[in-house]
GULUMDREN-215146 format. One record per residue: residue number from 0; residue in three letters; x, y, z of N, C-alpha, C in turn. Coordinates in pm, whole numbers. Each point is the difference from the previous one (the first is absolute). Layout:
N
+-----+---------+--------+--------+--------+--------+--------+--------+--------+--------+--------+
! num ! residuo !    n.X !    n.Y !    n.Z !   ca.X !   ca.Y !   ca.Z !    c.X !    c.Y !    c.Z !
+-----+---------+--------+--------+--------+--------+--------+--------+--------+--------+--------+
! NUM !     ALA !      X !      Y !      Z !      X !      Y !      Z !      X !      Y !      Z !
...
+-----+---------+--------+--------+--------+--------+--------+--------+--------+--------+--------+
END
This chain:
197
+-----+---------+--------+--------+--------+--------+--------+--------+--------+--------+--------+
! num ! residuo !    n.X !    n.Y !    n.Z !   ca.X !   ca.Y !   ca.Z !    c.X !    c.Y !    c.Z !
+-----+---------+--------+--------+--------+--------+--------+--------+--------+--------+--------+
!   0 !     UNK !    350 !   3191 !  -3833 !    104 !   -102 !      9 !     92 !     33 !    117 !
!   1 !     UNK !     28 !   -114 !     94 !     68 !     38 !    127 !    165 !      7 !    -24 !
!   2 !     UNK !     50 !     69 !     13 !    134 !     65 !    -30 !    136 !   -123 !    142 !
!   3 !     UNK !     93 !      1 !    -97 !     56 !   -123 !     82 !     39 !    -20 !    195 !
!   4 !     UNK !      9 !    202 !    -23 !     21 !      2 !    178 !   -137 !    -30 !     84 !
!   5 !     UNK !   -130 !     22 !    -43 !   -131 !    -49 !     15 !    -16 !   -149 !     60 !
!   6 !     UNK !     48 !    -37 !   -130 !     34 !   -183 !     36 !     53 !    -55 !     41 !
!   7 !     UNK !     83 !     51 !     46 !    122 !    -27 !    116 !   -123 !    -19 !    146 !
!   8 !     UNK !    -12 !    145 !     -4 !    -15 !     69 !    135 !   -174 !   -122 !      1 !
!   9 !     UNK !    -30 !    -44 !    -95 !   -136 !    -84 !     50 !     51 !   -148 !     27 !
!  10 !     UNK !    124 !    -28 !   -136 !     54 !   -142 !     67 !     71 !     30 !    182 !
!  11 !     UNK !     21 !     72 !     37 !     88 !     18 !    112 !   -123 !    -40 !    131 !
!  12 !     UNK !    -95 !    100 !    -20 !   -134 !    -36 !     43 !    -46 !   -119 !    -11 !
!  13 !     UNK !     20 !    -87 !    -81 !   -101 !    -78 !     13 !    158 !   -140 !    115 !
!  14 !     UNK !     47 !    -11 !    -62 !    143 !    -31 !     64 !     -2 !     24 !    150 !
!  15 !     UNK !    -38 !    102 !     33 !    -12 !     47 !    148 !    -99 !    -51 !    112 !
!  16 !     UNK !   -129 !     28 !   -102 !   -103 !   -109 !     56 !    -25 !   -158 !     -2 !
!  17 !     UNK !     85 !     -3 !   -133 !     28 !   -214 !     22 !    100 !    -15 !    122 !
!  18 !     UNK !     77 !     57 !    -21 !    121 !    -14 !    199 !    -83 !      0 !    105 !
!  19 !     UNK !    -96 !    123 !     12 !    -18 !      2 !    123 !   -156 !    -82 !     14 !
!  20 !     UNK !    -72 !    -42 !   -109 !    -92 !    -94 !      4 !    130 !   -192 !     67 !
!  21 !     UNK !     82 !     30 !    -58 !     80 !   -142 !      8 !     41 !     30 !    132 !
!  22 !     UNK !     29 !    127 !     63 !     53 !    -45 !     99 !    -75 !     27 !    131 !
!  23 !     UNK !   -120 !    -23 !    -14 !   -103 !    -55 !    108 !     26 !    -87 !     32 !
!  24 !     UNK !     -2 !    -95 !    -80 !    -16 !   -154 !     74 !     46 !    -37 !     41 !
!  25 !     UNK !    -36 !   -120 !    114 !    118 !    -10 !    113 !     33 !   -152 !    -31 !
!  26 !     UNK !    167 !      1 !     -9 !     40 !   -137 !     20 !     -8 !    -69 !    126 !
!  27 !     UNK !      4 !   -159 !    -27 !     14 !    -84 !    123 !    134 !     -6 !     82 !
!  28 !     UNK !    -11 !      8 !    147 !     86 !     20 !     86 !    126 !    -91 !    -86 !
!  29 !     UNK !    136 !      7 !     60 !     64 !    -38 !     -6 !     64 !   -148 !     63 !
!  30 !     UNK !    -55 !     16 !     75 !     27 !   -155 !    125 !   -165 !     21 !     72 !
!  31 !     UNK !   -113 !    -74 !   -102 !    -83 !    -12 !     58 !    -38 !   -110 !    115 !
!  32 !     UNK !    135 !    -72 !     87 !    -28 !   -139 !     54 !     79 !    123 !     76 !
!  33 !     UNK !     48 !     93 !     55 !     43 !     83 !    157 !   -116 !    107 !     -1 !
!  34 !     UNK !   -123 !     -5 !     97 !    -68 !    130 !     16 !     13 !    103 !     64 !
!  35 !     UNK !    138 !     -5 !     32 !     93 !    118 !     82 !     62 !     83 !   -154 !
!  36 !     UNK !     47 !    -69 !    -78 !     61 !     54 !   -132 !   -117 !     37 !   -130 !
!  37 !     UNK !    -98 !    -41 !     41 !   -119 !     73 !    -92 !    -49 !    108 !     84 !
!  38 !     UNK !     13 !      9 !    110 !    -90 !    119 !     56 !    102 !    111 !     11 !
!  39 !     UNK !    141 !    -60 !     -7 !    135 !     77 !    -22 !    -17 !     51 !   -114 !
!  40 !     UNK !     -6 !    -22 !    -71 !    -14 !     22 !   -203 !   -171 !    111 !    -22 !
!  41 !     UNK !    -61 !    -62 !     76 !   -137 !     30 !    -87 !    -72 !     96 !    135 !
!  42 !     UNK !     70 !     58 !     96 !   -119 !    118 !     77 !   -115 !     -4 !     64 !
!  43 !     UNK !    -58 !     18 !   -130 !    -97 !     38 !    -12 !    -85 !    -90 !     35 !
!  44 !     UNK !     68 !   -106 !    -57 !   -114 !   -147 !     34 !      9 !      0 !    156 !
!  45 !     UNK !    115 !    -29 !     60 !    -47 !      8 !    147 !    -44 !     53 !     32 !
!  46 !     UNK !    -83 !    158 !      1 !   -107 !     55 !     48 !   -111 !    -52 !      0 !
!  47 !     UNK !      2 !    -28 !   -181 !   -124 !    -81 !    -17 !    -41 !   -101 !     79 !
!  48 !     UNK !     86 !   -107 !     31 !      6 !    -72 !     71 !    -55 !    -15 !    169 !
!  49 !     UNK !     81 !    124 !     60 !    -37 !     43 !     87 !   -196 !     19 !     27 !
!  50 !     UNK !    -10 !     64 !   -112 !   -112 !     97 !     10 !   -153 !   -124 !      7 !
!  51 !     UNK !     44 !   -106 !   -117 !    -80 !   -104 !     16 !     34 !    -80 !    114 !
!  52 !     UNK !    124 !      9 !     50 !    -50 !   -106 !    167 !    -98 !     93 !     78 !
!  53 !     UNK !     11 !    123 !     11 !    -78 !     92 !     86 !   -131 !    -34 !     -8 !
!  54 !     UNK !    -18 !      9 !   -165 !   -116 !    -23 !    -70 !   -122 !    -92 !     59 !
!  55 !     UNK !    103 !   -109 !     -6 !    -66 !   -153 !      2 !     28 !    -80 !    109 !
!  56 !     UNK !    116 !     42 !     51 !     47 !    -92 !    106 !     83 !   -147 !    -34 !
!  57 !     UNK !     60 !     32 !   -186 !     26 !   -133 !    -79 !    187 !      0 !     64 !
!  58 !     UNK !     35 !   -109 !     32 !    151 !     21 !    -25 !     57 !    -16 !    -94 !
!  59 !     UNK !     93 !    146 !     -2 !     33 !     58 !   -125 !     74 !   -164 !   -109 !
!  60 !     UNK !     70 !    -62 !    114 !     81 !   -118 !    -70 !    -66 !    -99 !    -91 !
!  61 !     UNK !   -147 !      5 !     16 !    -78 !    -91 !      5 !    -64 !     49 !   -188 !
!  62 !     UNK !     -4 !    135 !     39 !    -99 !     63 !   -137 !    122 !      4 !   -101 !
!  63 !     UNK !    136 !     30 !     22 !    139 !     23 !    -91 !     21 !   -187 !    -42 !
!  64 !     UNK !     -7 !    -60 !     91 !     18 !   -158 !    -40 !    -98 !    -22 !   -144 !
!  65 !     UNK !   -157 !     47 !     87 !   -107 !    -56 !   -147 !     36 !     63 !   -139 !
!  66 !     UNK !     43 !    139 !    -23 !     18 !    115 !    -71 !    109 !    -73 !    -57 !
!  67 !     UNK !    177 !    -23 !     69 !     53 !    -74 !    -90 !     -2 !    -94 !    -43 !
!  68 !     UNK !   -144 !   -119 !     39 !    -22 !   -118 !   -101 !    -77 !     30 !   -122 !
!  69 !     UNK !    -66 !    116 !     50 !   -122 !      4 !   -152 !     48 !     30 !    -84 !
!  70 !     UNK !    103 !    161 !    -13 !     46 !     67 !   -115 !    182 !     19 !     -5 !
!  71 !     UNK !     68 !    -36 !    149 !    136 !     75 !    -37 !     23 !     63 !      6 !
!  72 !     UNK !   -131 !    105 !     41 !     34 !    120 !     31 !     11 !     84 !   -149 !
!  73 !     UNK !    -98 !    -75 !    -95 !     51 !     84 !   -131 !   -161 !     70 !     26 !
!  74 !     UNK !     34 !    162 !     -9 !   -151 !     43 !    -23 !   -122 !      6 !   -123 !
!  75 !     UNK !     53 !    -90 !   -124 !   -108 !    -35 !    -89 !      0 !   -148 !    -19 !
!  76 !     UNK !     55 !    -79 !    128 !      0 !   -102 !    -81 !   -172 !    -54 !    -30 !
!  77 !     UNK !     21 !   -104 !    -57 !   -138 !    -86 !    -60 !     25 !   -120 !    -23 !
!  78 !     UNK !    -86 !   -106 !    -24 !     -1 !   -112 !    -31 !     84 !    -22 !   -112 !
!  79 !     UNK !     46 !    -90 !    -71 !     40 !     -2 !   -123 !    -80 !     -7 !    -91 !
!  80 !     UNK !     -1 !     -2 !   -133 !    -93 !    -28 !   -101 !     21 !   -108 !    -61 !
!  81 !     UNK !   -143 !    -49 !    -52 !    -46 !   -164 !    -22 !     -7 !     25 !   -132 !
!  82 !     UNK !     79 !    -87 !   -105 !     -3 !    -47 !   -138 !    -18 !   -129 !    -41 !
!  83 !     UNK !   -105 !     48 !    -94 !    -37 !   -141 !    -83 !    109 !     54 !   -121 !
!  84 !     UNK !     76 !   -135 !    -61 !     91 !     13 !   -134 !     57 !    166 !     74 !
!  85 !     UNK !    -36 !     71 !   -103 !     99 !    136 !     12 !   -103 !    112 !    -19 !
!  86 !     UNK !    -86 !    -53 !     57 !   -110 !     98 !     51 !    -53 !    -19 !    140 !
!  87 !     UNK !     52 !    155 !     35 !    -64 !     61 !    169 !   -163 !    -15 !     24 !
!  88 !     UNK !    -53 !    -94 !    105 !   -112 !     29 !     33 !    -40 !     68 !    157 !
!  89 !     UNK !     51 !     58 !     59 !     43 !     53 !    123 !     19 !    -55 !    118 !
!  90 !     UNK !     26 !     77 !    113 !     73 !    -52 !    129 !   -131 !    -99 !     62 !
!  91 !     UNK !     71 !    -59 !    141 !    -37 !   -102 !     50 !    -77 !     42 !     59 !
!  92 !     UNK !    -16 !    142 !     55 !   -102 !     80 !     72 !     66 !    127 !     17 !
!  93 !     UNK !    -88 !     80 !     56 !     -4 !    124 !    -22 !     83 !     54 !    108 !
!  94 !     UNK !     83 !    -50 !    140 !     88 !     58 !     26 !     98 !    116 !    -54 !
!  95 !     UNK !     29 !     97 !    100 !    143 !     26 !    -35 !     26 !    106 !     87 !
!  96 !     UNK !    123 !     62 !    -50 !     76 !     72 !    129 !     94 !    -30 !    106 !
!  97 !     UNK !     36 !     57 !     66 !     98 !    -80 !    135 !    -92 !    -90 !     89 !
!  98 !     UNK !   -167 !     35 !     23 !    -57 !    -87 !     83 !    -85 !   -141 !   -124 !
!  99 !     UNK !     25 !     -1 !   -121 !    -16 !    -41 !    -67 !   -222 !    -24 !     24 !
! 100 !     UNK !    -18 !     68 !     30 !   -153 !     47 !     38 !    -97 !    -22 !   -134 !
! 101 !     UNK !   -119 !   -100 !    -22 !    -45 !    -12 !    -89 !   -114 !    128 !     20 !
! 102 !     UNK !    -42 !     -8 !   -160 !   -149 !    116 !    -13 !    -58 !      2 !     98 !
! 103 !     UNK !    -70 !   -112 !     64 !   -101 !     19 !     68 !      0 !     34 !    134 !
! 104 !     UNK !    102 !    -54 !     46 !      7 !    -32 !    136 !     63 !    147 !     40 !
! 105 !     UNK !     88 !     68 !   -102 !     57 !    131 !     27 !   -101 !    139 !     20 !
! 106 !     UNK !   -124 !    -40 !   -110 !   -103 !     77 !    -21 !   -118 !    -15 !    115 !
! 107 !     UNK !     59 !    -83 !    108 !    -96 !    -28 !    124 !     73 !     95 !     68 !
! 108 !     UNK !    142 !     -4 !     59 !     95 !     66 !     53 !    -27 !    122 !    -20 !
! 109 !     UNK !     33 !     40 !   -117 !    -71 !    161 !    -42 !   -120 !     51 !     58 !
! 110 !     UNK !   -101 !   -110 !    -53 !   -129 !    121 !     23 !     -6 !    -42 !    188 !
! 111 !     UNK !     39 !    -98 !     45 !    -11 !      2 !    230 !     94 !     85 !     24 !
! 112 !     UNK !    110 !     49 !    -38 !    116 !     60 !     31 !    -21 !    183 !    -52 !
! 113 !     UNK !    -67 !      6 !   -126 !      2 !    165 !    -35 !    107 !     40 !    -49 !
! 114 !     UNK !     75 !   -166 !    -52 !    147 !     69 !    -69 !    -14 !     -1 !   -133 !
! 115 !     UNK !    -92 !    113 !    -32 !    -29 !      2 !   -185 !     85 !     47 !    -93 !
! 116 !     UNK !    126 !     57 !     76 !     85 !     35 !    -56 !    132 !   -121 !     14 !
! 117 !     UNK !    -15 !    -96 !     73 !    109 !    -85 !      8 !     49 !    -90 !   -115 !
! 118 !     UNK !    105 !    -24 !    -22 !     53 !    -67 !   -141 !     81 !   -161 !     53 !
! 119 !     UNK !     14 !    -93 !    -69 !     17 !    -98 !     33 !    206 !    -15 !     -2 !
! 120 !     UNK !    -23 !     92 !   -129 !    147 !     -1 !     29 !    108 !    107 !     62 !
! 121 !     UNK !    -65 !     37 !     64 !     63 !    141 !    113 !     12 !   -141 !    159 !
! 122 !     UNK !     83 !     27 !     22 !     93 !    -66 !    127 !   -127 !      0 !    108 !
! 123 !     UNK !      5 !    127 !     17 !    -87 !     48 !    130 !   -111 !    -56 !      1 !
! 124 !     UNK !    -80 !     -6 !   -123 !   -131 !    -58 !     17 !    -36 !   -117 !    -48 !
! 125 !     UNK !     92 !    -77 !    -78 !     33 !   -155 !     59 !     -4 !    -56 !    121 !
! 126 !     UNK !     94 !     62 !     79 !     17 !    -73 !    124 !   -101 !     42 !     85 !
! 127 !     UNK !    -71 !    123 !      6 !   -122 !     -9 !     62 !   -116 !    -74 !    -10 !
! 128 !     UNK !      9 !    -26 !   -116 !   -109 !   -138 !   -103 !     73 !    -97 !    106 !
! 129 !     UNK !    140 !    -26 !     11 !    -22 !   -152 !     51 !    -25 !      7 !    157 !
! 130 !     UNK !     18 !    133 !     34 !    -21 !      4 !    160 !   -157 !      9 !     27 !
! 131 !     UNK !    -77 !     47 !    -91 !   -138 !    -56 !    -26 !    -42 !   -100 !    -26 !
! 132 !     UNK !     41 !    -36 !    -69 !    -12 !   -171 !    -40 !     -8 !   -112 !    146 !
! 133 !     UNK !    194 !     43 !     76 !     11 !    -46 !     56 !   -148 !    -15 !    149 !
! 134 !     UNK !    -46 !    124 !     37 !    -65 !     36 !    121 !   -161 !   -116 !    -96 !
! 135 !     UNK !    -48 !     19 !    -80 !    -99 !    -57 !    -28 !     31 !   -189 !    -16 !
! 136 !     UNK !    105 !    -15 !    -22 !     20 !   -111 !     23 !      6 !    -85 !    171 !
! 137 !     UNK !     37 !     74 !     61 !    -21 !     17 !    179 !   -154 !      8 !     27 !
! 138 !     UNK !    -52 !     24 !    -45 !   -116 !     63 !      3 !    -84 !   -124 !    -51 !
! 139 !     UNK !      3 !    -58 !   -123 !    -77 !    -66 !   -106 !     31 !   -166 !     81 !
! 140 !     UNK !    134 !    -23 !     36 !     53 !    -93 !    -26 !     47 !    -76 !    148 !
! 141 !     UNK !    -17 !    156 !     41 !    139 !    -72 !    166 !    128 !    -17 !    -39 !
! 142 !     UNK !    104 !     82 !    -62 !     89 !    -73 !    -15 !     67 !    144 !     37 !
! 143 !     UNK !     97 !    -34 !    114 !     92 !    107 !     68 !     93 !     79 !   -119 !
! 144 !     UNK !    -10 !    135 !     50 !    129 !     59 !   -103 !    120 !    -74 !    -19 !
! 145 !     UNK !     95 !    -27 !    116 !     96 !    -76 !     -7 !      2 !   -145 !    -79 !
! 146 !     UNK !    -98 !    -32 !    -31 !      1 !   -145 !    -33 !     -2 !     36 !   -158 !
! 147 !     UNK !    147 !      0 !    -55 !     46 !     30 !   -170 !    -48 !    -45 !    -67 !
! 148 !     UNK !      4 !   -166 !     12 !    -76 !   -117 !    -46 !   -110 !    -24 !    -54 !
! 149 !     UNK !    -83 !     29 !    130 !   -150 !    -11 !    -51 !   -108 !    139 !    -31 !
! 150 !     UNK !    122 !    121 !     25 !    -45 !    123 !    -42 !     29 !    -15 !   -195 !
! 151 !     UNK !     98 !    -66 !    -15 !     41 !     12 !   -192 !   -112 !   -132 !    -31 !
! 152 !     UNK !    -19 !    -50 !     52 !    -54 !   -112 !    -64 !   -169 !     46 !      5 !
! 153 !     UNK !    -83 !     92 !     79 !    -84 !     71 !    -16 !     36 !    124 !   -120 !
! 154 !     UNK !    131 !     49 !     40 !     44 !    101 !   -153 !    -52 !    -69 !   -115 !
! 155 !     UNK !     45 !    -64 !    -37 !     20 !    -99 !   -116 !   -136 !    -71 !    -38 !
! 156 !     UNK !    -75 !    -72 !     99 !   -142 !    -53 !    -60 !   -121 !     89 !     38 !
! 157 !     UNK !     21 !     59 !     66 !   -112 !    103 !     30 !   -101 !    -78 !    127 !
! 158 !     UNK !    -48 !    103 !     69 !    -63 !    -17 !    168 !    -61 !   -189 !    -66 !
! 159 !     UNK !   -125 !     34 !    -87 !    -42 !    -78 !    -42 !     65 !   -147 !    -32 !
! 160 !     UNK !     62 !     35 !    -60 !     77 !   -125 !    -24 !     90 !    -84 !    108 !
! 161 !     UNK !     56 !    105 !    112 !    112 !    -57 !     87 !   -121 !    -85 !     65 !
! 162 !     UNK !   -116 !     52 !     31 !   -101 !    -30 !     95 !    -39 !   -175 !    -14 !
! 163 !     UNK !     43 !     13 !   -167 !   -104 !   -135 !    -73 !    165 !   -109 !     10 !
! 164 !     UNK !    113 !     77 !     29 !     91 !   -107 !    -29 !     35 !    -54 !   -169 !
! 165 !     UNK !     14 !    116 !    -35 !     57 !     13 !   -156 !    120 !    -31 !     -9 !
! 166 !     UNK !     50 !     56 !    139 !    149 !    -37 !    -52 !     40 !   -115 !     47 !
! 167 !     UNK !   -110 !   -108 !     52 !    100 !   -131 !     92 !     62 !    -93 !   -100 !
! 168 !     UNK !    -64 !    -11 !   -125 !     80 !    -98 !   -121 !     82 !     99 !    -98 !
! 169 !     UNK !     76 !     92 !     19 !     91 !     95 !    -37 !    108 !    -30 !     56 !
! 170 !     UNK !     72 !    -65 !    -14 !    178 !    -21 !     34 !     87 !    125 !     -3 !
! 171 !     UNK !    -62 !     24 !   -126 !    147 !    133 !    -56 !    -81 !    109 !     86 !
! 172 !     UNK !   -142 !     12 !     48 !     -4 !    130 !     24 !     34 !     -1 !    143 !
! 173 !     UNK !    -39 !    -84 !    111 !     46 !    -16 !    159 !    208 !      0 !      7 !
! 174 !     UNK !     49 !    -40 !   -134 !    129 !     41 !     11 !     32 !    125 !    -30 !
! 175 !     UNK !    -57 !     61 !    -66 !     -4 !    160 !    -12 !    -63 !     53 !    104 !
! 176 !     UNK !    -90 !    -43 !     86 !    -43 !     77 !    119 !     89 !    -38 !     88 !
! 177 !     UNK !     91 !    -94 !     25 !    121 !    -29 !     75 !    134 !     75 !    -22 !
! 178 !     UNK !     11 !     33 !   -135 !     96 !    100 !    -13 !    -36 !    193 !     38 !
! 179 !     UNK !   -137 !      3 !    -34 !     -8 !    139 !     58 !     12 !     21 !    158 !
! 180 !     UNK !    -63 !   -187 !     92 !     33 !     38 !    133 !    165 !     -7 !     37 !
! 181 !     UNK !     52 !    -20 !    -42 !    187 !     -1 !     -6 !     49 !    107 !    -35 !
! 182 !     UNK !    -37 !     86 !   -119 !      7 !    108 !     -1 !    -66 !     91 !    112 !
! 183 !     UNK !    -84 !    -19 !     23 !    -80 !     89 !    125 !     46 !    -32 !    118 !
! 184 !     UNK !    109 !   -122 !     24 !     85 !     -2 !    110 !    124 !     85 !     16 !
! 185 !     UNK !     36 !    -31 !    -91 !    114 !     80 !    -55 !     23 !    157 !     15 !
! 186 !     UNK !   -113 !     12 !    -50 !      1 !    174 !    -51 !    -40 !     90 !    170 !
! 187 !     UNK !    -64 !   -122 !    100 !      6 !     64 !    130 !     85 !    -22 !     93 !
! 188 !     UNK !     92 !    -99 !    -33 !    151 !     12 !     43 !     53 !    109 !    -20 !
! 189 !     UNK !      7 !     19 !   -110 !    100 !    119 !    -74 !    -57 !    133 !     44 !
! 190 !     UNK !   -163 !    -15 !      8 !    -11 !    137 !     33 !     20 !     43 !    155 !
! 191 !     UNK !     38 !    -74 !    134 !     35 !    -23 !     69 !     91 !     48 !     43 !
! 192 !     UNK !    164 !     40 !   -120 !    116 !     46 !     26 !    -13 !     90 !   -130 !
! 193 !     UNK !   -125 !     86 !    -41 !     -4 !     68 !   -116 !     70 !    147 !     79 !
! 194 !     UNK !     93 !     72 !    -74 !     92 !    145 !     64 !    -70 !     43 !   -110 !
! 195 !     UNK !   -134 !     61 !     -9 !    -65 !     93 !   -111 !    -16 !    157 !     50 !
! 196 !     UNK !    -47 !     14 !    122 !    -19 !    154 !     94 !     13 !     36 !     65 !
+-----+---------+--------+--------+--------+--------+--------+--------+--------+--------+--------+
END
């Protein structure tokens, strides 16, 4: 029978490891519409950042624009979940993460890339997913890095689909590819007069 200072000393333990399990995770920037004040806040990401323009040749404004339409910058986000009455039958697809990256298309990324260790919701290898994404879409499609627009709107329906014109009777989605290119205007203004180094 474990004696009460025992149980302490294991509740204290276990207490110790729920904190520092909780305090991994990373919240969303604070003023995610200034990318001078997220790369102010968050470091690390601008390396990242950095490291995938090197990478890919993507502008950085361009991959942070798509990234804050998909997730917010939340690193688990996901689809929501679909109920019939008051029963869950699951999400809309298998997205998730900051690049909001479905099964399959992530599990292509992986095995051309050799990133078998990469996670969807780690910063760094999100945005390399989309700076991959992005170069195969150049590639697949013709469609310039710079061009926000028709780089999310390939995000979003896939090579295949942009190709076939999936999205031309989509209203809501060409206005969401209009807001990530506004954002992707934006965010290279700002980075323009960014005082980061």
């Amino acid at each position: 029978m474990l004696k009460l200072p025992s149980i302490i000393k294991y509740l204290s333990g276990i207490a110790l490891v729920s904190a520092c399990l909780c305090g991994c995770s990373t919240t969303p920037p604070q003023n995610p519409e200034n990318l001078c004040s997220v790369f102010q806040e968050k470091d690390s990401w601008y390396m990242a950042a950095h490291k995938v323009h090197n990478r890919y040749g993507v502008p950085i404004n361009v991959a942070m624009a798509i990234m804050a339409q998909e997730s917010g910058y939340v690193e688990d986000a996901q689809p929501p979940m679909r109920w019939f009455l008051f029963v869950p039958y699951g999400r809309g697809s298998s997205s998730y993460g900051y690049a909001q990256a479905q099964d399959e298309v992530w599990e292509e990324y992986v095995a051309e890339q050799g990133s078998f260790f990469s996670d969807r919701d780690d910063f760094a290898d999100a945005l390399d997913f989309i700076g991959w994404y992005m170069q195969k879409t150049r590639q697949k499609n013709n469609i310039p890095y710079s061009d926000a627009y028709n780089q999310y709107l390939n995000y979003h329906e896939g090579w295949g689909g942009f190709s076939r014109g999936t999205y031309a009777k989509k209203t809501w989605l060409k206005n969401v590819a209009k807001k990530v290119k506004t954002r992707a205007e934006r965010y290279r203004q700002q980075l323009l007069h960014c005082n980061l180094y």
